[in-house]
Structures are given as structure tokens and as C-alpha cells.
C-alpha positions in Angstrom: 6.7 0.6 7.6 3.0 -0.7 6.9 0.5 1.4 5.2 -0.9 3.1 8.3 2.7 4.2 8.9 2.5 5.7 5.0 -0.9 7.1 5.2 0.4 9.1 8.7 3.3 10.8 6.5 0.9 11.4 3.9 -1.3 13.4 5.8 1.1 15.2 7.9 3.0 16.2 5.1 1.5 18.8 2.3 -0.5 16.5 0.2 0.1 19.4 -2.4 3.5 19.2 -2.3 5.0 16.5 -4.7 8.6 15.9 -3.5 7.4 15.0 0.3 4.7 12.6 -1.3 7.3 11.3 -3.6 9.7 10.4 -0.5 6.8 9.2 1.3 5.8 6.6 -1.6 9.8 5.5 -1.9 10.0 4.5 1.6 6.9 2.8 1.8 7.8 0.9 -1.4 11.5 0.3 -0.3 10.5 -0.8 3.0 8.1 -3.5 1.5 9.3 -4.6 -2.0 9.8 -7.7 -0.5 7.3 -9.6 0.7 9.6 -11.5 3.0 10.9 -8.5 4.6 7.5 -6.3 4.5 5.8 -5.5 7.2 2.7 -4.7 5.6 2.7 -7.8 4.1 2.6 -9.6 7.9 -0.1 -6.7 8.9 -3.4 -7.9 9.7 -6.3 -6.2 8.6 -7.4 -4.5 4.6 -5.5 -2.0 3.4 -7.7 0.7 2.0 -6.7 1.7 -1.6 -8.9 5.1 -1.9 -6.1 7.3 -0.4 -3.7 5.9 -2.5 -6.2 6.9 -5.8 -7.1 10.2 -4.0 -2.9 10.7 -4.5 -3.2 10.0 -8.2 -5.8 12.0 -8.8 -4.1 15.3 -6.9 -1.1 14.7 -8.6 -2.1 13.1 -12.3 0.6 15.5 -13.7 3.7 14.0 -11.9 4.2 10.7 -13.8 6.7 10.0 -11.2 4.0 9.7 -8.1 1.9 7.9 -10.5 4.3 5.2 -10.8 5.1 5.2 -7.2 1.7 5.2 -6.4 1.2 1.9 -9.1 4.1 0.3 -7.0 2.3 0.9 -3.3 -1.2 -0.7 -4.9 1.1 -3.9 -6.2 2.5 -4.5 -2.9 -0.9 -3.7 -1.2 -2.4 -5.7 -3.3 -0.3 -8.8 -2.6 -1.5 -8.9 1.0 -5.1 -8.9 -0.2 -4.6 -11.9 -2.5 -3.2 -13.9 0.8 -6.3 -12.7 3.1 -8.3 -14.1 0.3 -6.6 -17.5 0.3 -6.6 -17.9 3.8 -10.2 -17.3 4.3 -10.9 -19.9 1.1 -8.3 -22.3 3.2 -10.2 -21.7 6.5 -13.6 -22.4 4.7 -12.7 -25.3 2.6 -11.3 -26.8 6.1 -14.7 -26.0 7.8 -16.2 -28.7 4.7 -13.9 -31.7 5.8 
């Protein structure tokens, strides 16, 4: 499961409804823990982090999508760190 797959359930679940996000967020997370095994992690392209906020903001009362949604930004945010470092890799190779 990468994010698009976790941004599909999202939004054809109730975003209102805080069990279905709650499953939602688990199986993204479970699916992508490791970075070995994550699919998201192989993805090309950005992940884009404001639907993930817009989640915490709709449900700031349910500490336990909060945490979830902390976990998905984590692992998201893995994958940006090794776009960056490839891209400083590619350009320090274009120097030589």
C-alpha cells in the first residue's frame, strides 16, 4: 500500500467517521513500517503531507488518529529524506 492507495480509502470512507480513518492509518502504517518491505518507500514521486494534517485537524480530539497520523508523516517522511539525497548524489556527480 503507498500513500495514494491510503489517500483513496480516506476519501471514500467518511472522513468524519474516526474508526474507518483509524483502520485506514493502521494499514498504511503496517504495510510500510519497514522501509525494506514498504512500498511507499520504493514509490517515485512526493508524497503530499496536507491531507495527512487536514486529518489531524478534523479529528484533534481522537489522540489515537493523532498518533497514527504522526506514524504515516514518519514513514512519509523517510522517503523524502532519500529523494533529497539522491538528487544531492546526482548533482554532486554532475561536478566530477
Amino acid at each position: 500500500m503507498n500513500y495514494s492507495d491510503l489517500l483513496s480509502q480516506l476519501k471514500s470512507s467518511s472522513l468524519q467517521n474516526p474508526s474507518q480513518i483509524q483502520v485506514a492509518l493502521q494499514s498504511f502504517i503496517q504495510n510500510n513500517e519497514d522501509p525494506r518491505k514498504s512500498a511507499n518507500f520504493r514509490s517515485k514521486g512526493r508524497d503530499n503531507m496536507s491531507d495527512i494534517s487536514q486529518i489531524m485537524i478534523l479529528h484533534s480530539k481522537h489522540p489515537h488518529i493523532i498518533l497514527s497520523a504522526l506514524k504515516v508523516i514518519k514513514i512519509l517522511s523517510r522517503k523524502v529524506y532519500r529523494i533529497h539525497t539522491v538528487n544531492i548524489a546526482a548533482r554532486e556527480s554532475e561536478k566530477d
